[in-house]
C-alpha positions as CSV (number, residue, x, y, z in Angstrom):
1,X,29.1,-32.6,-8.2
2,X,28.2,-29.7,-6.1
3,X,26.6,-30.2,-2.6
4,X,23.5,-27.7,-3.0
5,X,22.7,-28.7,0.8
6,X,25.5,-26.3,1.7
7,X,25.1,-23.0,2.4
8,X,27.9,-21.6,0.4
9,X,26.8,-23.6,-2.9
10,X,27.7,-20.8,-5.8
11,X,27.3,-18.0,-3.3
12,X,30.1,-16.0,-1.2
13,X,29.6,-16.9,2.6
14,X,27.6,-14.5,4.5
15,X,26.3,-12.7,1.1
16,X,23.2,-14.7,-0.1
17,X,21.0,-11.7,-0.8
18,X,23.4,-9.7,-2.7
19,X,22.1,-11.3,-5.6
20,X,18.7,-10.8,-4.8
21,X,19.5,-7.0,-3.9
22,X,21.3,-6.5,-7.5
23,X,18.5,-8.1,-9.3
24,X,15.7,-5.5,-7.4
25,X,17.7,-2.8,-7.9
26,X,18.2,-3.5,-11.8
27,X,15.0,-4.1,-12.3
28,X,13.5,-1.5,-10.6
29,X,16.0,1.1,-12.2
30,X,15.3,-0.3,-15.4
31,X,10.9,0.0,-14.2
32,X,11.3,3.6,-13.2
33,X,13.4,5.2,-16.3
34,X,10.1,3.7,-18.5
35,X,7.2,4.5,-16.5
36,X,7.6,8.3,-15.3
37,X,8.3,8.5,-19.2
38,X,4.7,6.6,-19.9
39,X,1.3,7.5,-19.6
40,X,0.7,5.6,-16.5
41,X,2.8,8.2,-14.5
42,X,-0.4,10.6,-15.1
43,X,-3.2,8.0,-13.5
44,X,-3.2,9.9,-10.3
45,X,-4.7,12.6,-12.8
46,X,-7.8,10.7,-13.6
47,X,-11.1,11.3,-11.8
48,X,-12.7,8.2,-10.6
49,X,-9.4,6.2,-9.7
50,X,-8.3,5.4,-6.5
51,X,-4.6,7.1,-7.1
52,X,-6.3,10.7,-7.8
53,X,-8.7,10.6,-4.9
54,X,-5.6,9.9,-2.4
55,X,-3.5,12.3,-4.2
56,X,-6.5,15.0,-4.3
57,X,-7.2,14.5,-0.4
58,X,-4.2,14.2,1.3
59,X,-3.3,17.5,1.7
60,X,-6.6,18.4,3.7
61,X,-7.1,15.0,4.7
62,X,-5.2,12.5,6.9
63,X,-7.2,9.1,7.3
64,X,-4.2,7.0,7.5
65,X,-0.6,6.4,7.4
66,X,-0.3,6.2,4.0
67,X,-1.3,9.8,3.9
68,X,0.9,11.1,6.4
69,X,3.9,9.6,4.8
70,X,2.3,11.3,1.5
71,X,2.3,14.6,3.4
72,X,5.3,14.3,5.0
73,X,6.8,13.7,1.1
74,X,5.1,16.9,-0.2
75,X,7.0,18.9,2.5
76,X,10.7,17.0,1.7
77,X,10.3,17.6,-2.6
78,X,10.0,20.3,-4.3
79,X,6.5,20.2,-6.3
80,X,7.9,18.8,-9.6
81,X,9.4,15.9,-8.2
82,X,7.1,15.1,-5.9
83,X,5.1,12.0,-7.9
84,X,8.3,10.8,-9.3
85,X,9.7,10.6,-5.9
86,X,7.0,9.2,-4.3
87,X,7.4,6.0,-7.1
88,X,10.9,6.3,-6.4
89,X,10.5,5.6,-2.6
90,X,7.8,3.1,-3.3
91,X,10.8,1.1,-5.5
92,X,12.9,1.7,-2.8
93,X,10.2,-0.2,-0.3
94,X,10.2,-2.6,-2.8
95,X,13.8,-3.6,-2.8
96,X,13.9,-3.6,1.0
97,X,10.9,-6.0,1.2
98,X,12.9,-8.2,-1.6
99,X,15.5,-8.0,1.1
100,X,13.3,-9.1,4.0
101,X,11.5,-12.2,2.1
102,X,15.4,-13.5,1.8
103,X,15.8,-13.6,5.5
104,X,12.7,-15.0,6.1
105,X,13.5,-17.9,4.1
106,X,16.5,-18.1,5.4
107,X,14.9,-18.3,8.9
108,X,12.4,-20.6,7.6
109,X,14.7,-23.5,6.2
110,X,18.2,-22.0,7.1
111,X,19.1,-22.3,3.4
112,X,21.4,-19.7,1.4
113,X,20.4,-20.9,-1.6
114,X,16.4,-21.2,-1.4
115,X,16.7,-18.1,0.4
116,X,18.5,-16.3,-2.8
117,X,16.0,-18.0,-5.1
118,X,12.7,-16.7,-3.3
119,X,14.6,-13.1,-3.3
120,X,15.3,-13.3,-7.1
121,X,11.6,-14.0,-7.7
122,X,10.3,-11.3,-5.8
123,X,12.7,-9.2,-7.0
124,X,11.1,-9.8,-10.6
125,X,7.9,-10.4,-10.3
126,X,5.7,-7.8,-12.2
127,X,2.8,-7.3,-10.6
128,X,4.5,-6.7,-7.5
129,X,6.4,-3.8,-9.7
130,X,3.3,-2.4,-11.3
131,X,1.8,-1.5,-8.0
132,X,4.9,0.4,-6.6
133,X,4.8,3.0,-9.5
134,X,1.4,4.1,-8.4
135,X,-0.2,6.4,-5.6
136,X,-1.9,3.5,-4.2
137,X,-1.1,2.0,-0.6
138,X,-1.1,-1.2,-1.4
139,X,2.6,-1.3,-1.9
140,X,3.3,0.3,1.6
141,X,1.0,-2.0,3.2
142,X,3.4,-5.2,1.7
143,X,6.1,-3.4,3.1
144,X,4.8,-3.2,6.2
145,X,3.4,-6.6,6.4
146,X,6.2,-8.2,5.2
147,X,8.5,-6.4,7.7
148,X,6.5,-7.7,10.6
149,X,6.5,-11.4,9.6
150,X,10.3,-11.2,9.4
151,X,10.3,-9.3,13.2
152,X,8.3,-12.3,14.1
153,X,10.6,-14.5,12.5
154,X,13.4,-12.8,13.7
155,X,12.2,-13.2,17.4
156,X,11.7,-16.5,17.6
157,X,16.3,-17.2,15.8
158,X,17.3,-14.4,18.8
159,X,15.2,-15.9,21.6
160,X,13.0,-12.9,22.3
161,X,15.6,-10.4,23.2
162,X,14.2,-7.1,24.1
163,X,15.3,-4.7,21.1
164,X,13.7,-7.7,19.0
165,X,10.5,-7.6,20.9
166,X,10.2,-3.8,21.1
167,X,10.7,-3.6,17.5
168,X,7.7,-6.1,16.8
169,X,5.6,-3.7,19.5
170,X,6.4,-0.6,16.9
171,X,5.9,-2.5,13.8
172,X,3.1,-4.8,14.6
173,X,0.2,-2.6,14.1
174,X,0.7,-0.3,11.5
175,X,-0.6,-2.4,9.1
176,X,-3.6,-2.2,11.0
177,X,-3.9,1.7,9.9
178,X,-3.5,1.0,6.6
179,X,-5.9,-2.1,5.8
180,X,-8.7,-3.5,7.4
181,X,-6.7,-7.2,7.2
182,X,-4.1,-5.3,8.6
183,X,-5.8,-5.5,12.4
184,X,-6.9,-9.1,11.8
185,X,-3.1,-10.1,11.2
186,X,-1.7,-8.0,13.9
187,X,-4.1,-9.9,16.3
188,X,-3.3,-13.2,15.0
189,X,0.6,-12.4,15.5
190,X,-0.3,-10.9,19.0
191,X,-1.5,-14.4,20.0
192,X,1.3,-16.0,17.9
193,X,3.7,-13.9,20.2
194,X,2.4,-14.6,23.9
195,X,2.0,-18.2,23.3
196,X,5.3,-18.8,21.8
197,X,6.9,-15.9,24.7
198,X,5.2,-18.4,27.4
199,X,6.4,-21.5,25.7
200,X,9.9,-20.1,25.2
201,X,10.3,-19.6,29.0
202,X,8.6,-22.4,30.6
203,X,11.3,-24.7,28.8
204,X,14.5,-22.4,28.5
205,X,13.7,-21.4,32.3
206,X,13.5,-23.5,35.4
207,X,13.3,-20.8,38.6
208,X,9.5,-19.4,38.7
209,X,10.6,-15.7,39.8
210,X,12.9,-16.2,36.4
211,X,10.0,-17.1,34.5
212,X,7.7,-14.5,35.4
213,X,10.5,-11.8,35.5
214,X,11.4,-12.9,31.5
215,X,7.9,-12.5,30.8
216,X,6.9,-9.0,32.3
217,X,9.7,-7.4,30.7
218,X,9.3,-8.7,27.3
219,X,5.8,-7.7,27.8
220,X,6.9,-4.0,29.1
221,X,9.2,-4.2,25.8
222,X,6.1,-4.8,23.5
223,X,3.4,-2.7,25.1
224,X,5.8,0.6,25.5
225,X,6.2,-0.5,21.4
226,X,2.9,-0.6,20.7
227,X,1.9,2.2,22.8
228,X,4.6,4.6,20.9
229,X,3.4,3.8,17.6
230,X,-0.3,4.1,18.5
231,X,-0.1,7.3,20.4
232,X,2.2,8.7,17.2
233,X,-0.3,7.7,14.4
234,X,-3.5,8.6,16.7
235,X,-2.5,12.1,17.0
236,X,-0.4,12.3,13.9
237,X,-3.4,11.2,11.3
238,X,-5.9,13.1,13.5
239,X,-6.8,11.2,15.6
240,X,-7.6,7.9,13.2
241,X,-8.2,4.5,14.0
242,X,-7.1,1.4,12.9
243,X,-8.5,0.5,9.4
244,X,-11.2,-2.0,10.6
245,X,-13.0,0.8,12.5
246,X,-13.2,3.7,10.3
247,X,-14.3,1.2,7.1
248,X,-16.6,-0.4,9.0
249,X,-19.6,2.3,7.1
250,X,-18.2,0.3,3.6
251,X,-18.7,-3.2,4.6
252,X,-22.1,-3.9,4.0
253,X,-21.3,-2.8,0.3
254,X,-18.0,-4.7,-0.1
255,X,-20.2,-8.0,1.7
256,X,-23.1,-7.4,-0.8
257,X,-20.7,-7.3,-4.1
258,X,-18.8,-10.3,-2.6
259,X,-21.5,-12.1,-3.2
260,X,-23.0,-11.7,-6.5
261,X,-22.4,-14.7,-8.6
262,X,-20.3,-12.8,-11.2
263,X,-18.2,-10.7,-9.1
264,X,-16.2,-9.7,-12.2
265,X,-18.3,-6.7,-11.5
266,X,-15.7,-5.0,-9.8
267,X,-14.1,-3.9,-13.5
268,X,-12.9,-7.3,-14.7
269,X,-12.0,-7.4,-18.1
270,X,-15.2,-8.3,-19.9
271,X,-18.1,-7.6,-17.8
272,X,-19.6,-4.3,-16.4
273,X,-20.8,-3.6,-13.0
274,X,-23.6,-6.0,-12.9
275,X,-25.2,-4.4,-9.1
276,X,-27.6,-1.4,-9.9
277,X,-27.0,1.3,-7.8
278,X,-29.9,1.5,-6.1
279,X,-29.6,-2.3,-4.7
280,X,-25.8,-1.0,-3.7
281,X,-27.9,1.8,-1.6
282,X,-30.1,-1.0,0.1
283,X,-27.3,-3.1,0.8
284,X,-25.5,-0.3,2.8
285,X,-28.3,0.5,4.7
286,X,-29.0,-3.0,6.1
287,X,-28.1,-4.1,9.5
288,X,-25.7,-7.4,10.6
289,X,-28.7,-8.9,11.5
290,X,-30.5,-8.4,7.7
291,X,-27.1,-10.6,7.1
292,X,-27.6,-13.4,8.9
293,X,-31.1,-13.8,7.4
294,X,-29.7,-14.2,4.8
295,X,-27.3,-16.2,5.0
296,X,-29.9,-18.7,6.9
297,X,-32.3,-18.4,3.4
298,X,-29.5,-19.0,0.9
299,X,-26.2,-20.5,3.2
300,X,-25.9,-22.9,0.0
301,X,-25.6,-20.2,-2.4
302,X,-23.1,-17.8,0.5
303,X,-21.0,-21.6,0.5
304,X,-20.7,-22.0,-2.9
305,X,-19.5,-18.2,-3.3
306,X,-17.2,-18.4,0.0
307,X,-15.5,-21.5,-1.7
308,X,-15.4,-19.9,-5.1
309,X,-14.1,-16.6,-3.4
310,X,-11.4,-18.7,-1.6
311,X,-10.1,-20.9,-4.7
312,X,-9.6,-17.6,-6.3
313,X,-7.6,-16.4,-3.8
314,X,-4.7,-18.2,-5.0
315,X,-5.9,-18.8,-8.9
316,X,-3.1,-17.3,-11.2
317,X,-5.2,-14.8,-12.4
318,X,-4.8,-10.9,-11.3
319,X,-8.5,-9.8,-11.1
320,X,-8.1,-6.0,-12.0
321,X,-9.8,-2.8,-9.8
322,X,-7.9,0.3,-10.9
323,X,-4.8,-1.2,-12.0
324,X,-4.9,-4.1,-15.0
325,X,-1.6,-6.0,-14.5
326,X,-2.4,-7.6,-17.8
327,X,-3.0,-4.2,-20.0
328,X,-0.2,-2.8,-18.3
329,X,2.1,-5.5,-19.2
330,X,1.1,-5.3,-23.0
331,X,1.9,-1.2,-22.9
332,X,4.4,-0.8,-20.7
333,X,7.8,-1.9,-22.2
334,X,9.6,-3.8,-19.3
335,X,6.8,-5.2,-17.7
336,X,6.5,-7.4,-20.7
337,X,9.9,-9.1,-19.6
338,X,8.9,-10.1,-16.1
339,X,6.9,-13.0,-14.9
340,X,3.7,-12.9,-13.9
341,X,1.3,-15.3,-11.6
342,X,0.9,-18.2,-13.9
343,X,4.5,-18.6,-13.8
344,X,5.0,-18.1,-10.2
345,X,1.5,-19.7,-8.7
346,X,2.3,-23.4,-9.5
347,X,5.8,-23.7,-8.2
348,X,4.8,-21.5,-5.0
349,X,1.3,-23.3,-4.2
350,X,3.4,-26.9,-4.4
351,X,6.3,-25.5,-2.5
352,X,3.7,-24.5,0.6
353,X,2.1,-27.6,0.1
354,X,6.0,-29.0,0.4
355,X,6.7,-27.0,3.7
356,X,3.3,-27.6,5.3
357,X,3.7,-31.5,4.7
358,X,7.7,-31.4,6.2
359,X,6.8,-28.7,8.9
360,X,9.2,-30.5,10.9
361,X,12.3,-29.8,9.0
362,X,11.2,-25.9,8.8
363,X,10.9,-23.3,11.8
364,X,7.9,-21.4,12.1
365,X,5.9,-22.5,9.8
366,X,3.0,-21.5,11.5
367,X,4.4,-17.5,11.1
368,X,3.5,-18.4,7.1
369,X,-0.3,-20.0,7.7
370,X,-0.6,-16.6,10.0
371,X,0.0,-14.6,7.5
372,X,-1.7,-15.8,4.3
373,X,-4.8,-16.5,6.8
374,X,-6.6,-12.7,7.2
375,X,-6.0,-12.0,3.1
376,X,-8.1,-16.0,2.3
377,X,-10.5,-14.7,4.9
378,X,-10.7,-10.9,3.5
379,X,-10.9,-12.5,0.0
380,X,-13.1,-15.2,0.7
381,X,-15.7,-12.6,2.1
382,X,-15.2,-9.6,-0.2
383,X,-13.3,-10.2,-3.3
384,X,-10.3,-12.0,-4.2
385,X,-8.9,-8.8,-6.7
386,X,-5.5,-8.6,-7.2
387,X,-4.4,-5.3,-5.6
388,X,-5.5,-7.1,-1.9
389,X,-3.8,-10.4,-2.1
390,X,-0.4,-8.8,-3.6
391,X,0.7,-9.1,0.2
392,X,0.8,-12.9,-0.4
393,X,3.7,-12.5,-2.4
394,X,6.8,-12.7,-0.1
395,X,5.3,-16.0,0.7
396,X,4.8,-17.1,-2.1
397,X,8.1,-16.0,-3.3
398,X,9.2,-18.1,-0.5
399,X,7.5,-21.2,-1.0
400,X,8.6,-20.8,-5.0
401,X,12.5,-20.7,-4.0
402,X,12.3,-23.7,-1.2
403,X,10.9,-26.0,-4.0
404,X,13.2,-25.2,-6.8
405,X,16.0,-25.8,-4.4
406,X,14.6,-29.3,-3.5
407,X,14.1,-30.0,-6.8
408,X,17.8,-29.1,-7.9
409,X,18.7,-31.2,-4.5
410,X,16.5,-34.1,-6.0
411,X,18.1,-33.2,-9.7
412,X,21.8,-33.1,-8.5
413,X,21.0,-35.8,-5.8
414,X,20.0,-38.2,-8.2
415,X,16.8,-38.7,-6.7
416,X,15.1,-38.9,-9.7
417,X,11.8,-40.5,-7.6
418,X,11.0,-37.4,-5.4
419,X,12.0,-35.4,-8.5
420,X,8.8,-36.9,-10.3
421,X,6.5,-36.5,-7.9
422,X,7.7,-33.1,-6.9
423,X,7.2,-32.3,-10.9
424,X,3.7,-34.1,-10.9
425,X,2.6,-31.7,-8.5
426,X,3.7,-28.8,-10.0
427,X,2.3,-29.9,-13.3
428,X,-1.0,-30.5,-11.1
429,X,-1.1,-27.2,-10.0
430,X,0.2,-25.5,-13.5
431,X,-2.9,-27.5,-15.6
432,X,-5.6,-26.4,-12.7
433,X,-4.3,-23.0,-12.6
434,X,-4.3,-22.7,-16.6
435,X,-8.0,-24.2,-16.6
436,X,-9.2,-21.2,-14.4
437,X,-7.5,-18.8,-16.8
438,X,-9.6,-15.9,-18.5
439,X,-9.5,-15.3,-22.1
440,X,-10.1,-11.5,-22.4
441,X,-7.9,-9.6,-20.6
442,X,-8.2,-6.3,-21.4
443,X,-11.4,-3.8,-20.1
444,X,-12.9,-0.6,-22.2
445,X,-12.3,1.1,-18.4
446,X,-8.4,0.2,-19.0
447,X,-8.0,2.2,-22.4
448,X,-10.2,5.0,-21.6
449,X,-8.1,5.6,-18.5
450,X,-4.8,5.3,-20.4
451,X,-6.0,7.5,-23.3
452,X,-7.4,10.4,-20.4
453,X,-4.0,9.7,-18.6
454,X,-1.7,9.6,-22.4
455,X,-4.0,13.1,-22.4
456,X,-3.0,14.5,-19.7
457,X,0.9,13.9,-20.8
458,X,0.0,15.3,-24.3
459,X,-2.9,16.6,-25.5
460,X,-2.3,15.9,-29.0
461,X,-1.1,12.5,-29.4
462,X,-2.9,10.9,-32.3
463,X,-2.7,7.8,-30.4
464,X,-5.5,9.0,-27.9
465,X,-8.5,8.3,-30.5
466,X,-7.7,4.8,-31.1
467,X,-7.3,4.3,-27.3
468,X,-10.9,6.3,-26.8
469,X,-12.4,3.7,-30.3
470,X,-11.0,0.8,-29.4
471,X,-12.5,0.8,-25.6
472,X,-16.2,1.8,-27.4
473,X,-15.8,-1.4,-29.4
474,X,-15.4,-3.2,-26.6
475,X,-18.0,-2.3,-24.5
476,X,-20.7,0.5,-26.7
477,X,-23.1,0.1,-23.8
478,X,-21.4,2.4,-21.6
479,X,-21.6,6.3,-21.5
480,X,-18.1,7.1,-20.2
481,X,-16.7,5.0,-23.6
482,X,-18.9,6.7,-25.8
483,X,-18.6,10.1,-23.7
484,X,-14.8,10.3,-24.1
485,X,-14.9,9.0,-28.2
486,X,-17.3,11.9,-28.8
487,X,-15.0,14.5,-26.6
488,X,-11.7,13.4,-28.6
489,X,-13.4,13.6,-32.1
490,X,-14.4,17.0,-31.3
491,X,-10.9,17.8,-30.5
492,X,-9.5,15.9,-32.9
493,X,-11.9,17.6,-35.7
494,X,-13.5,14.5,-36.7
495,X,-17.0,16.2,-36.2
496,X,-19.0,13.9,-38.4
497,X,-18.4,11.0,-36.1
498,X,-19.0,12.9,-32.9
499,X,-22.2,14.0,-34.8
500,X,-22.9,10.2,-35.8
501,X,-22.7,9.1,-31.9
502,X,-24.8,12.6,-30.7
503,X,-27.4,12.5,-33.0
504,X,-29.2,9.8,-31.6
505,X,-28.5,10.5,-27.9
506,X,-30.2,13.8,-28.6
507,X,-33.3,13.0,-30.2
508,X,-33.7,10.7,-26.8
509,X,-33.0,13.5,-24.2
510,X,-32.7,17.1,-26.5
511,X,-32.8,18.5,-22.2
512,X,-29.5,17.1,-21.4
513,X,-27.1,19.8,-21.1
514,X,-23.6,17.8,-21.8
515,X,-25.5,16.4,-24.9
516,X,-26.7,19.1,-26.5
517,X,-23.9,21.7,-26.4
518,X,-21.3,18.6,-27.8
519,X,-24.0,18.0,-30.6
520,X,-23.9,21.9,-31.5
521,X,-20.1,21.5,-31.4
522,X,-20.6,18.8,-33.5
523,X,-23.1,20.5,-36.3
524,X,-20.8,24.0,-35.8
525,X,-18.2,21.7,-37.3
526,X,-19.9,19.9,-39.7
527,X,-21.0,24.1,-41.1
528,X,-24.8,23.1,-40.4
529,X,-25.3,26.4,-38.9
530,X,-29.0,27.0,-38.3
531,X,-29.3,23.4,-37.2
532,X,-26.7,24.1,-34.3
533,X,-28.1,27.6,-33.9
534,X,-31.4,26.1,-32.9
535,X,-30.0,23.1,-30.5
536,X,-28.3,26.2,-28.7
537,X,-31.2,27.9,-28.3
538,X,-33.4,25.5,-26.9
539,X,-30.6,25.0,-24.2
540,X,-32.2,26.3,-20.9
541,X,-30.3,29.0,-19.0
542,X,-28.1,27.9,-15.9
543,X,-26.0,29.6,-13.4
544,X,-23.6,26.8,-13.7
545,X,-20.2,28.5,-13.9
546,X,-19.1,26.0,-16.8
547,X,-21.6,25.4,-18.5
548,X,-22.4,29.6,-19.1
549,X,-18.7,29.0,-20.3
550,X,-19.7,26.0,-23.2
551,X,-22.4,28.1,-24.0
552,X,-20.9,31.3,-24.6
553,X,-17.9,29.7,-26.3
554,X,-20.3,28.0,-28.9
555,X,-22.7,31.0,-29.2
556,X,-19.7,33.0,-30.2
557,X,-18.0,30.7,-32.7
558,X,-21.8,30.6,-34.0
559,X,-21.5,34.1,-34.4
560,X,-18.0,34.2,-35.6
561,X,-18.3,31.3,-37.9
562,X,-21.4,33.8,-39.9
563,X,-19.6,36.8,-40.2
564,X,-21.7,38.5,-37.3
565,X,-18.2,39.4,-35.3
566,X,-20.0,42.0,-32.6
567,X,-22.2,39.2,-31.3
568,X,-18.8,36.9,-31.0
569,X,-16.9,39.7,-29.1
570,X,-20.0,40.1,-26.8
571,X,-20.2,36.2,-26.5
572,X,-16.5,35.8,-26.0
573,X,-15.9,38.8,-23.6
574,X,-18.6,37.1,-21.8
575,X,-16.2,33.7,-21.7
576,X,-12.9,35.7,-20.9
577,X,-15.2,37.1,-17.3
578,X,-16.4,33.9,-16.4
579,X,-13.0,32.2,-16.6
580,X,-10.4,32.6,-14.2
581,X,-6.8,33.0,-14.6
582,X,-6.0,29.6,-13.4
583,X,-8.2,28.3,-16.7
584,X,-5.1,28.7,-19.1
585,X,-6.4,27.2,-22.0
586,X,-10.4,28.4,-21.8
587,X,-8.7,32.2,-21.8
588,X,-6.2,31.5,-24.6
589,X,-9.1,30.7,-26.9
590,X,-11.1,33.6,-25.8
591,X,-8.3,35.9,-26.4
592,X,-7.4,34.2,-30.1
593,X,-11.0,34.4,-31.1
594,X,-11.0,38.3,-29.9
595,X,-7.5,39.3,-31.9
596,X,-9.5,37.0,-35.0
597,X,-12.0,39.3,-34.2
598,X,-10.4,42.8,-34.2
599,X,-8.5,41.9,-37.0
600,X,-11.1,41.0,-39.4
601,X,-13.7,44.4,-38.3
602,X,-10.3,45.9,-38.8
603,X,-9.9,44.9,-42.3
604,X,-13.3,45.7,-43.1
């Protein structure tokens, strides 16, 4: 009967996270030959997501690390592979962090084995994946974060030597210029490190003028650390500072919509923004002390949402902002094979609750309550969405691989006691966690942004008007579903159905500009002439650019589509000026519509 107390159970001495390393790099290999091929490769495209306003400011705009290392990409790759390689990077960081949650389990419980499980887990886990293929920075936060609890872990197993320390003085607050949790954990760890530095020393040395001389020059090690990576982002980024600070002009919004009662507001799958705007606008402007009023009035109603908000924290559910963990998993071909949090939650919630009650036979433990502590509090305050609490997941990982482990100790042990209760307790936390479960998972925001990004890859997939239907069954109430329906049936030709939707709109607001000229698209198409002749008309002039441009275009295929051809060329020579030559496809038509043109007076 194998020992699985040894280190070397089933594993070659000294090579625990090869396993680990393989399974990362397959599966990631496997993620990033199917998603630079999918429609999700274009999401940086979109308007209104987080990915395209990072990848549209960058370049002029350097608020934080993440953007640097963005810039710094766009100078290394050539402009077609620049996205691809930015995912391919971010898999890269992935892998690595797979590598460092190993050693900090092994660190933790000096265990080959439930240091190789925890790696396998993260090295699979999908939502984890998901957010590495995008142009988001939530991946190189967990990267980042994750590398500084294994420094931390790492100093204590070396006894503070000074490369060790000086490395935790570089790493420790760059997570502080990428999220706003980032400087609560880095001040935590900063307190973690002088009191275990000052405990260290006063028992491992007895002369005084030893003491103090340990302690200055670890201290000289950390600051000159922390002062390098500082000075380098503060001048690098222009002059930023850390997270916290230079959000601080958002919190009052992020405080108000943490806490509405239904905070699925922040795109959840069934329920729309349920703030009005102009409350959003009060809320920003009030003051800390507006707050605290507040709070005094209704502290049972801020309780019962600061509990709610901190239960969710660790509920197996990935409440979606701009990426849906659970739409992407039914489109995207291998994220379907790859577990998710309902499998992981149970197993890693009992295994902390395992290491927490046996902190003894552990080292450290305290590194892990560190770190899960400023995402509870960030969560608990704001909201608990998925793409903030993704950084939990080495731990997790790690508290998922030292209870399997005990259980196959228990299993192969023949401890068949411990093994119950150790099974109860997942089954506790699997039943609880399947109770809080949603039951729709899937938004109208999710398929209108797949069928803009499935657009962008190719304009004439047929499979882009179902996307655009099936997200205005869902929710019929919004104008960026019905919006994008009536654009696609236009370009699809299906002009009695973009009529259908317009018609009424119209009659409600015949002044609205976007309105009327896709309702005379709509009646051009549907060869109700006069009727679209005389929704033109009662357009009022602009000097916007693009809208001259729509009206021009539909004045001339008025024109054209009636045989009066010298109008059209006016109306469309008046298109091809307004349009620049970056406008490719706007000076195509023109051009097709003037040869149409020429050859018809021609044949006449």
């Amino acid at each position: 009967m194998p020992n699985l107390k040894s280190n070397n159970v089933f594993l070659i001495k000294n090579s625990y996270w090869l396993i680990p390393l393989v399974a990362a790099l397959f599966v990631r290999l496997f993620f990033f030959n199917y998603f630079i091929t999918s429609p999700f490769s274009f999401y940086h495209m979109i308007e209104g997501l987080d990915m395209y306003t990072i990848y549209s400011r960058f370049p002029y705009y350097t608020p934080s690390i993440y953007s640097l290392f963005l810039r710094i990409l766009s100078l290394l790759l050539p402009e077609a592979y620049f996205v691809n390689g930015i995912i391919f990077i971010q898999l890269i960081m992935g892998i690595l962090t797979c590598l460092l949650t190993v050693f900090i389990c092994y660190y933790l419980c000096r265990n080959k084995l439930a240091s190789c499980i925890s790696g396998v887990i993260f090295s699979v886990y999908g939502p984890v994946i998901i957010y590495e293929g995008f142009i988001l920075k939530d991946s190189f936060y967990l990267f980042t974060a994750t590398f500084v609890l294994f420094i931390c872990f790492y100093i204590a197993a070396k006894k503070f030597s000074g490369l060790s320390v000086f490395t935790l003085g570089i790493m420790l607050f760059i997570p502080a210029f990428i999220r706003s949790i980032g400087s609560f954990l880095a001040l935590l760890l900063c307190c973690w490190f002088l009191y275990t530095l000052i405990n260290f020393t006063v028992r491992n040395r007895t002369n005084l003028k030893e003491k103090f001389s340990f302690i200055i020059f670890r201290l000289a090690f950390f600051l000159l650390g922390t002062a390098i990576t500082i000075s380098t982002i503060y001048f690098s980024c222009g002059k930023t500072l850390p997270a916290i600070v230079s959000s601080y002009t958002n919190l009052s919004y992020y405080y108000t919509v943490g806490q509405q009662k239904d905070f699925k507001s922040i795109n959840t799958p069934h329920t729309n923004i349920t703030t009005k705007n102009s409350k959003i606008k009060n809320a920003q402007n009030k003051s800390v002390t507006s707050y605290l009023f507040s709070y005094m009035e209704n502290y049972k109603d801020f309780i019962k949402n600061y509990l709610r908000n901190f239960l969710f924290t660790f509920r197996a559910y990935e409440i979606p902002n701009n990426v849906n963990y659970y739409f992407i998993r039914k489109f995207l071909f291998p994220v379907s094979f790859m577990p998710g949090p309902i499998i992981l939650f149970p197993f890693a919630l009992a295994g902390l609750l395992f290491i927490f009650i046996y902190r003894k036979k552990y080292n450290n433990t305290v590194l892990l309550l560190l770190f899960i502590l400023p995402v509870a509090a960030a969560c608990t305050f704001f909201v608990p969405i998925a793409r903030y609490r993704i950084v939990l997941i080495p731990v997790m990982a790690v508290g998922a691989g030292i209870l399997l482990k005990n259980l196959l100790c228990f299993l192969f042990d023949r401890k068949y006691i411990k093994l119950f209760f150790a099974s109860i307790t997942v089954a506790i936390f699997a039943l609880l966690q399947y109770m809080s479960m949603e039951n729709n998972y899937y938004r109208a925001s999710d398929y209108v942004a797949y069928g803009q990004a499935m657009r962008w890859q190719n304009s004439k997939n047929p499979l882009i008007l179902p996307l655009f239907k099936k997200a205005f069954t869902i929710r019929p109430d919004l104008k960026f579903t019905k919006k994008n329906l009536i654009i696609e049936c236009l370009r699809n030709g299906n002009f009695n159905s973009a009529k259908q939707l317009l018609q009424p709109e119209y009659k409600k607001n015949p002044r609205n500009f976007d309105t009327a000229i896709n309702y005379a698209s709509s009646l051009l198409g549907c060869k109700k002439f006069n009727k679209a002749y005389e929704v033109l008309s009662n357009i009022e002039k602009t000097d916007s650019p693009e809208r001259k441009k729509k009206l021009y275009f539909n004045l001339g295929e008025y024109y054209f589509l009636t045989g009066r051809y010298n109008k059209a060329k006016n109306c469309y020579t008046v298109l091809l000026n307004l349009t620049d030559s970056q406008n490719i496809h706007a000076r195509e038509v023109a051009e097709k519509r003037l040869l149409l043109i020429k050859q018809n007076i021609m044949e006449k």
